[in-house]
N, CA, C and O atoms as a printed pandas DataFrame, in Angstrom:
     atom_number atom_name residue_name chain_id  residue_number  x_coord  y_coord  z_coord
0              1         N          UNK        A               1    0.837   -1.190    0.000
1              2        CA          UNK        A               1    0.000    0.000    0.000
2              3         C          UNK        A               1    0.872    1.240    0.000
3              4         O          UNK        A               1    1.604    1.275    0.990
4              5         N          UNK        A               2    1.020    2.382   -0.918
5              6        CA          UNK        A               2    1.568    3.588   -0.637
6              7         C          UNK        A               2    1.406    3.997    0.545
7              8         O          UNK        A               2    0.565    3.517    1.305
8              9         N          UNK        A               3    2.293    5.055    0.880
9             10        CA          UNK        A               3    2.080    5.531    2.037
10            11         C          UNK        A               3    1.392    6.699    2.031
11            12         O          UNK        A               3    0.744    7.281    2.902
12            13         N          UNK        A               4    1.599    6.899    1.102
13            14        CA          UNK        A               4    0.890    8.843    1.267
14            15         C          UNK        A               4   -0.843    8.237    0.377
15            16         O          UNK        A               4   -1.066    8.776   -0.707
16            17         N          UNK        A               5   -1.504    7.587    0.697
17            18        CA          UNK        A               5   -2.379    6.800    0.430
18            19         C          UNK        A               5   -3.863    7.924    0.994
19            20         O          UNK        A               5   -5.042    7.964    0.643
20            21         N          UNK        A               6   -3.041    8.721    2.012
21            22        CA          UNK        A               6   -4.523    9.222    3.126
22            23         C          UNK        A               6   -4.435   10.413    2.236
23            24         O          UNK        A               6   -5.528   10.952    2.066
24            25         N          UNK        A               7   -3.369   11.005    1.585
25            26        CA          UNK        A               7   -2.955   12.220    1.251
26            27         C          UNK        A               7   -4.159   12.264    0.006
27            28         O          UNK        A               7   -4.398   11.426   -0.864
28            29         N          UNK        A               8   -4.855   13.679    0.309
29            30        CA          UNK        A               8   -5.350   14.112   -1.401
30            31         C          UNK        A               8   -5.092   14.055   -2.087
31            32         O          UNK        A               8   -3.950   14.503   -2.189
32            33         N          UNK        A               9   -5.720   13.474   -3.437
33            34        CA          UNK        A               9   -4.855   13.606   -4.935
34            35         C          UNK        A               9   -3.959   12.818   -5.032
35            36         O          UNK        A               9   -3.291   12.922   -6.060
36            37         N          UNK        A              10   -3.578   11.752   -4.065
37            38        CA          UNK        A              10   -2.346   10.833   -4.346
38            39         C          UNK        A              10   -2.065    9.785   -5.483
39            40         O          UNK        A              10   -1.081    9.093   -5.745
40            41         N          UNK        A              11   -3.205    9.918   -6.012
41            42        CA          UNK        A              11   -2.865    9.221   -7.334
42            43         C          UNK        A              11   -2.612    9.898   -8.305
43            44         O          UNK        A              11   -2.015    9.267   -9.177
44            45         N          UNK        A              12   -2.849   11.109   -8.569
45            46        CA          UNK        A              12   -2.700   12.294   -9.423
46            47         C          UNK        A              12   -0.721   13.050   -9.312
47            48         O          UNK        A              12   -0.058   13.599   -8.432
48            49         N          UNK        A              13   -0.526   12.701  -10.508
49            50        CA          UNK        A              13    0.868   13.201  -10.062
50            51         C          UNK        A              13    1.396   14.751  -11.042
51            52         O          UNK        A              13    2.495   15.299  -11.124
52            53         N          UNK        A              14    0.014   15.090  -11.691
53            54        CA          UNK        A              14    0.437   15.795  -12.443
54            55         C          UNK        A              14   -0.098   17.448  -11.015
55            56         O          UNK        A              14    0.416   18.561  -11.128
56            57         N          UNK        A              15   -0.859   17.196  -10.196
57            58        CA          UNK        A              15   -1.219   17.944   -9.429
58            59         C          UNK        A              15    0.003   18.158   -7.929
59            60         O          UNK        A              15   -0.328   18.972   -7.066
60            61         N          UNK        A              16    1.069   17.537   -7.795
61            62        CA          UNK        A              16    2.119   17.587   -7.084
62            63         C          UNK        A              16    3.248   18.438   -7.265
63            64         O          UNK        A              16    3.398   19.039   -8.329
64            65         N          UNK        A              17    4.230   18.565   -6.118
65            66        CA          UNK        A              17    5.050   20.137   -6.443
66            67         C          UNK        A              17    6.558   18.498   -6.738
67            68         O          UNK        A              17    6.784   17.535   -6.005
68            69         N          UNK        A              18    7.108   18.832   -7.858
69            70        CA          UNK        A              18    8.280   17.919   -7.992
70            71         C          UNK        A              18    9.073   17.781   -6.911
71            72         O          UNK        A              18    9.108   18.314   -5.802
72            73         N          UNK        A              19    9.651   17.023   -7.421
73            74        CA          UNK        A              19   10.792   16.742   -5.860
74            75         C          UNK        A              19   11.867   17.332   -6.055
75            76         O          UNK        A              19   12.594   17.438   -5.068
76            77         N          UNK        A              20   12.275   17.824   -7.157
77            78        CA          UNK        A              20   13.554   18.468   -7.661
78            79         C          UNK        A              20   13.335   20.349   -6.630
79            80         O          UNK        A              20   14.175   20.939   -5.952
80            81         N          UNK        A              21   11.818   20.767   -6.975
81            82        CA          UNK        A              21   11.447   21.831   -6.726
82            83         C          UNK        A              21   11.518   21.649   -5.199
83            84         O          UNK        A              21   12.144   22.525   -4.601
84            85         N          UNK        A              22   10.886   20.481   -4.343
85            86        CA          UNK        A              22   11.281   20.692   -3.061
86            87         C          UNK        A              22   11.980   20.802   -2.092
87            88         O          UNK        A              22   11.949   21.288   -0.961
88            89         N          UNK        A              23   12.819   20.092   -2.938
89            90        CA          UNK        A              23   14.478   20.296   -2.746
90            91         C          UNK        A              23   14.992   20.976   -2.669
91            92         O          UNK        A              23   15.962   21.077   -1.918
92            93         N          UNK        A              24   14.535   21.843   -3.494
93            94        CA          UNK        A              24   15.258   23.625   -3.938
94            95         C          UNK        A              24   14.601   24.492   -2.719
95            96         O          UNK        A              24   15.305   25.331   -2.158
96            97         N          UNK        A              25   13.387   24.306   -2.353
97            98        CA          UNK        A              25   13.020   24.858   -1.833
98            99         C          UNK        A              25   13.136   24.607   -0.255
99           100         O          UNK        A              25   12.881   25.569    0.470
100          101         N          UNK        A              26   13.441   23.587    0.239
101          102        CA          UNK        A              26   13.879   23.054    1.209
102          103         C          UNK        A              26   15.261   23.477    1.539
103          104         O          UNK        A              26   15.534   23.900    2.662
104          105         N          UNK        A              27   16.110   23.379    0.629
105          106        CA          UNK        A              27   17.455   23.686    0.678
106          107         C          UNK        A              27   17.517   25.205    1.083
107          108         O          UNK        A              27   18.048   25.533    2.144
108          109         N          UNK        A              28   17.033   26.019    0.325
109          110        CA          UNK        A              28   16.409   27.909    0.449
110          111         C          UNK        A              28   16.245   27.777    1.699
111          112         O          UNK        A              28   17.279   28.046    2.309
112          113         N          UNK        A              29   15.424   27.491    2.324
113          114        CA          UNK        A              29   14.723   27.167    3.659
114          115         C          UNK        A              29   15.764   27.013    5.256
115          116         O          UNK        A              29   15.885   27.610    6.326
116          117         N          UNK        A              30   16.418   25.664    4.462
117          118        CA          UNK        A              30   17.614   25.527    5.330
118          119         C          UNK        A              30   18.753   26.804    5.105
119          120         O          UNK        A              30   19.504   26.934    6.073
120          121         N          UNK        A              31   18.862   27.244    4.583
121          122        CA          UNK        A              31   20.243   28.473    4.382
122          123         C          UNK        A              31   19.481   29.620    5.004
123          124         O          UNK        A              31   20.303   30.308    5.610
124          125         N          UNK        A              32   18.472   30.037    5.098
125          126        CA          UNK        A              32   17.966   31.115    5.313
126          127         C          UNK        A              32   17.423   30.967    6.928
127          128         O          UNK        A              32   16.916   31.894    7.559
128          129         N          UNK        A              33   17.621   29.751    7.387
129          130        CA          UNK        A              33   17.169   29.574    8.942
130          131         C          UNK        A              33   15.615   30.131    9.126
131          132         O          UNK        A              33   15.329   31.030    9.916
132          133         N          UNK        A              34   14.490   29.335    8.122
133          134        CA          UNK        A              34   13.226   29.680    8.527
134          135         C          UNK        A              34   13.101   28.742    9.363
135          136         O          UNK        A              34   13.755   27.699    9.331
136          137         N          UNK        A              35   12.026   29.107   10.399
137          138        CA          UNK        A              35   11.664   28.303   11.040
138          139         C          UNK        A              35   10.209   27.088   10.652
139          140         O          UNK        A              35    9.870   25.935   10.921
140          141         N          UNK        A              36    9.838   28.000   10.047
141          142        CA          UNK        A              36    8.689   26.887    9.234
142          143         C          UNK        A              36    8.420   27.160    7.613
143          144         O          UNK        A              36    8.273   28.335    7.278
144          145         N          UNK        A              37    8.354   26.178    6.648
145          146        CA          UNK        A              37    7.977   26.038    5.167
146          147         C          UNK        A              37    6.812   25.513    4.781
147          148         O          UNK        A              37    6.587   24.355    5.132
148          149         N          UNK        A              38    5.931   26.144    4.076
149          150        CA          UNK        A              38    4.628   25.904    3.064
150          151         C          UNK        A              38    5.163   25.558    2.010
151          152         O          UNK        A              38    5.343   26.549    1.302
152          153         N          UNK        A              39    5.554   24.523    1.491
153          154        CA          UNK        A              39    5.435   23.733    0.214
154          155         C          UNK        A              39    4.068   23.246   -0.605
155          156         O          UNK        A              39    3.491   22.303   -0.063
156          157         N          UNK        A              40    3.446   23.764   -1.869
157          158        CA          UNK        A              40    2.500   23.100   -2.193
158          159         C          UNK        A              40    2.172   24.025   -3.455
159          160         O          UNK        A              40    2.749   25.105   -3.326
160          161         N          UNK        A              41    1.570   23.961   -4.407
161          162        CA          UNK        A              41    0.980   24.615   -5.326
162          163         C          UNK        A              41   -0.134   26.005   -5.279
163          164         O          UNK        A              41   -0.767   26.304   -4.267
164          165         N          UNK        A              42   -0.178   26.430   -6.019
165          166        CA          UNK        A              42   -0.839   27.773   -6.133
166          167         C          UNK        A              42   -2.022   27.062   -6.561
167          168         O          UNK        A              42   -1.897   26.169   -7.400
168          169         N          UNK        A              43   -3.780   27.511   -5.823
169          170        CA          UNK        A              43   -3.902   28.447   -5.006
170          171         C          UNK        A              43   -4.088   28.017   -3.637
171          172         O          UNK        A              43   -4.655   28.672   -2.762
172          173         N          UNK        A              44   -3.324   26.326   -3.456
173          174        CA          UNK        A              44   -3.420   26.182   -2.060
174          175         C          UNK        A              44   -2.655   26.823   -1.427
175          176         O          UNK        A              44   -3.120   27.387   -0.436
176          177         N          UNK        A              45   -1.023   27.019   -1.770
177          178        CA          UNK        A              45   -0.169   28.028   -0.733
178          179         C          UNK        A              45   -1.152   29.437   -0.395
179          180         O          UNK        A              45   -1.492   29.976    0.658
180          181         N          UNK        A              46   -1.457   29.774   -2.065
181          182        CA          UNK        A              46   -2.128   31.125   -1.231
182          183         C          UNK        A              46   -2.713   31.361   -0.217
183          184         O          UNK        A              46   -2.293   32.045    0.716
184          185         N          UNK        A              47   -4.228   30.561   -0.338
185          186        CA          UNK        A              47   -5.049   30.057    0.766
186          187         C          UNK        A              47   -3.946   29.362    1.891
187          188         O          UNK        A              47   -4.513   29.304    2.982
188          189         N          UNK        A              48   -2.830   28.928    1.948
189          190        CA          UNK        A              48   -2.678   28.835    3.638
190          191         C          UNK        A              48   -2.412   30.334    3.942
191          192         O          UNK        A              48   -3.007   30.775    4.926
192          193         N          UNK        A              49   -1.866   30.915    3.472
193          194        CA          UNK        A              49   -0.913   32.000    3.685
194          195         C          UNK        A              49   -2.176   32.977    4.137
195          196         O          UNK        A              49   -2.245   33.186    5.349
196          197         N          UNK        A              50   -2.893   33.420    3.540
197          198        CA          UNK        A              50   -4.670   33.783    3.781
198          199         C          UNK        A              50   -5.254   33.336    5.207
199          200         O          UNK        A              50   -5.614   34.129    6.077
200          201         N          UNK        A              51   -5.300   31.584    5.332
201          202        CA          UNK        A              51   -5.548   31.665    6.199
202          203         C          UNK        A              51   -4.945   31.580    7.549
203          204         O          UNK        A              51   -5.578   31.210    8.538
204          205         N          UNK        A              52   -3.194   32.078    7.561
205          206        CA          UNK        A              52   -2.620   32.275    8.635
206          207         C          UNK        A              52   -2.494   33.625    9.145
207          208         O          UNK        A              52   -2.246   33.963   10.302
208          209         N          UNK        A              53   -2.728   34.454    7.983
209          210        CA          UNK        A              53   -2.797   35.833    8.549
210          211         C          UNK        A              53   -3.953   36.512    8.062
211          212         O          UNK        A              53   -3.783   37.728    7.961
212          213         N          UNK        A              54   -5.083   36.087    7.728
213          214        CA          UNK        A              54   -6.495   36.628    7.902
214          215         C          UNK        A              54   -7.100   35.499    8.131
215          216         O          UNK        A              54   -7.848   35.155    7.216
216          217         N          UNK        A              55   -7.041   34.781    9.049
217          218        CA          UNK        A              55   -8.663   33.936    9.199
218          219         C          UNK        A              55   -9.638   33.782    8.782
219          220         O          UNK        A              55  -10.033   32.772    8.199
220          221         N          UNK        A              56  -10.379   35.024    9.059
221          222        CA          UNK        A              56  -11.477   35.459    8.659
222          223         C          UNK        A              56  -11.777   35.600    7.033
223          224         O          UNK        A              56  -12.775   35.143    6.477
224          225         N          UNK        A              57  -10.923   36.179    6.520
225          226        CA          UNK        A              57  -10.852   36.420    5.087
226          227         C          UNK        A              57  -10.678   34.782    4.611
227          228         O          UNK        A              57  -11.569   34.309    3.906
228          229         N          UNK        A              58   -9.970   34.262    4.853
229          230        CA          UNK        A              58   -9.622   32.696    4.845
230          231         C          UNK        A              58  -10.821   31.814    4.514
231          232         O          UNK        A              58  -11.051   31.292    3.424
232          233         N          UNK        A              59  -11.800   31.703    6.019
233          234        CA          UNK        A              59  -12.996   31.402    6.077
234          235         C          UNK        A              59  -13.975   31.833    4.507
235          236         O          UNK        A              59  -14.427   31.126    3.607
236          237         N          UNK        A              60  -13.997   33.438    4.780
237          238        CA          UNK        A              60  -14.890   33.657    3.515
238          239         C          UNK        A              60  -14.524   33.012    2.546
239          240         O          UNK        A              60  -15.451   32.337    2.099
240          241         N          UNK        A              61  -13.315   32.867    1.843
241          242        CA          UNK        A              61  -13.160   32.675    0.694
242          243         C          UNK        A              61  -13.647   30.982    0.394
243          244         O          UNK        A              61  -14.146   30.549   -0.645
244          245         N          UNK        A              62  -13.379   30.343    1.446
245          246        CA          UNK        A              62  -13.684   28.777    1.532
246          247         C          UNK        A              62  -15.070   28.621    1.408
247          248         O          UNK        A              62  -15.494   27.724    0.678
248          249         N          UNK        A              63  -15.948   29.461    2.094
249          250        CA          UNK        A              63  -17.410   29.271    2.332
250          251         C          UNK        A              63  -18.106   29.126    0.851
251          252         O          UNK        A              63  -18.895   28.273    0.443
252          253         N          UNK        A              64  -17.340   30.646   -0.026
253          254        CA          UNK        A              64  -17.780   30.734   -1.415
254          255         C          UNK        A              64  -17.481   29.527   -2.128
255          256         O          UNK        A              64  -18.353   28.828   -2.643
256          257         N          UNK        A              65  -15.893   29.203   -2.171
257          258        CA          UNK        A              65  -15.045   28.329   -3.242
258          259         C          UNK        A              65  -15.336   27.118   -2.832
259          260         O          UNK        A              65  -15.528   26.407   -3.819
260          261         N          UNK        A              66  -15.465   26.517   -1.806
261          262        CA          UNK        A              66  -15.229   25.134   -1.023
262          263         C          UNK        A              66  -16.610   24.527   -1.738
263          264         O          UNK        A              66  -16.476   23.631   -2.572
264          265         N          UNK        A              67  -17.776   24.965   -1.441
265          266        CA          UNK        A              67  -18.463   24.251   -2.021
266          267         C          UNK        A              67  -18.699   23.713   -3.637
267          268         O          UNK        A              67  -18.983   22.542   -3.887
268          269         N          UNK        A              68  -18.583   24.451   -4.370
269          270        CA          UNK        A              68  -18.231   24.714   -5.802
270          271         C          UNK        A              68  -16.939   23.319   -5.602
271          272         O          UNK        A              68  -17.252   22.135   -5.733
272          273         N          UNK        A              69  -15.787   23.697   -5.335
273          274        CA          UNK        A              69  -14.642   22.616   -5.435
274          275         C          UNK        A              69  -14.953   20.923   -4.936
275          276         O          UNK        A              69  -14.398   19.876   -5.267
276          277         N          UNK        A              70  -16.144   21.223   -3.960
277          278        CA          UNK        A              70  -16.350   19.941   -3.507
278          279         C          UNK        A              70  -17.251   19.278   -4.631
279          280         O          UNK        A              70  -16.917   18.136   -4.947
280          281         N          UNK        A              71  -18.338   19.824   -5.276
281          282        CA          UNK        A              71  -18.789   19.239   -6.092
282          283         C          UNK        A              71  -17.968   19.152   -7.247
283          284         O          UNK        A              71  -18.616   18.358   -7.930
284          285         N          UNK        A              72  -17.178   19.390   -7.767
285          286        CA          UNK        A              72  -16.163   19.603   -8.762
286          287         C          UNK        A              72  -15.284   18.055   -9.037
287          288         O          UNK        A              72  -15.151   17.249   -9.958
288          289         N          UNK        A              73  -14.915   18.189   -7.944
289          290        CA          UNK        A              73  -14.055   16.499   -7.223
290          291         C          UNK        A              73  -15.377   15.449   -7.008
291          292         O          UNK        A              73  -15.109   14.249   -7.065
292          293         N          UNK        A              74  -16.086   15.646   -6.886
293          294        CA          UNK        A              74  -17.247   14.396   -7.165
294          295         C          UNK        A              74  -17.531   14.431   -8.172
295          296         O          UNK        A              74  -17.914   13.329   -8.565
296          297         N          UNK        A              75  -17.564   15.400   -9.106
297          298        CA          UNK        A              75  -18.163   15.062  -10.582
298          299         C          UNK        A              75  -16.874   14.339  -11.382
299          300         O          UNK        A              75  -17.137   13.400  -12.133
300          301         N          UNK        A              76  -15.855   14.658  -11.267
301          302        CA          UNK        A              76  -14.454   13.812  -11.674
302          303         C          UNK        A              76  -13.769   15.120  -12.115
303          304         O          UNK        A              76  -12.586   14.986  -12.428
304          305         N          UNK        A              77  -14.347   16.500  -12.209
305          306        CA          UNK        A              77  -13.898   17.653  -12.960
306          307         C          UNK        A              77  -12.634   17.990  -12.047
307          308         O          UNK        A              77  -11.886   18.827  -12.553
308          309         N          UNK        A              78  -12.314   17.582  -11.007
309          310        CA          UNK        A              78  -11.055   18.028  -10.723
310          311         C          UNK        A              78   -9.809   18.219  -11.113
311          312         O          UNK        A              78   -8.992   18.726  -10.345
């Protein structure tokens, strides 16, 4: 059984950030002494980034988009 099996989209590999890119970006990460990294594609980074420093704004935008996206991924249109 894969492991990243629980993970969204795990069969989908065209929707994943490469490993070459996380690398790079991991590596950035380590030289620059962040203490924490968001790795992931646009417009999920956005939306974390949204919802770590507006919440609220965060929320709204999910309330609108989330539903729309959820039926989207059940119809197979994802």
């Amino acid at each position: 059984m894969n492991s990243d099996a629980h993970v969204f989209g795990a069969g989908s590999t065209k929707s994943r950030v490469t490993q070459d890119r996380v690398a790079e970006l991991l590596g950035a990460a380590v030289y620059h002494n962040c203490p924490e990294v968001l790795v992931a594609r646009h417009p999920v980074l956005a939306l974390s980034y949204v919802f770590r420093f507006l919440p609220a704004l965060g929320w709204y935008i999910m309330k609108k988009v989330g539903p729309k996206r959820a039926r989207a991924v059940n119809d197979g249109r994802s």
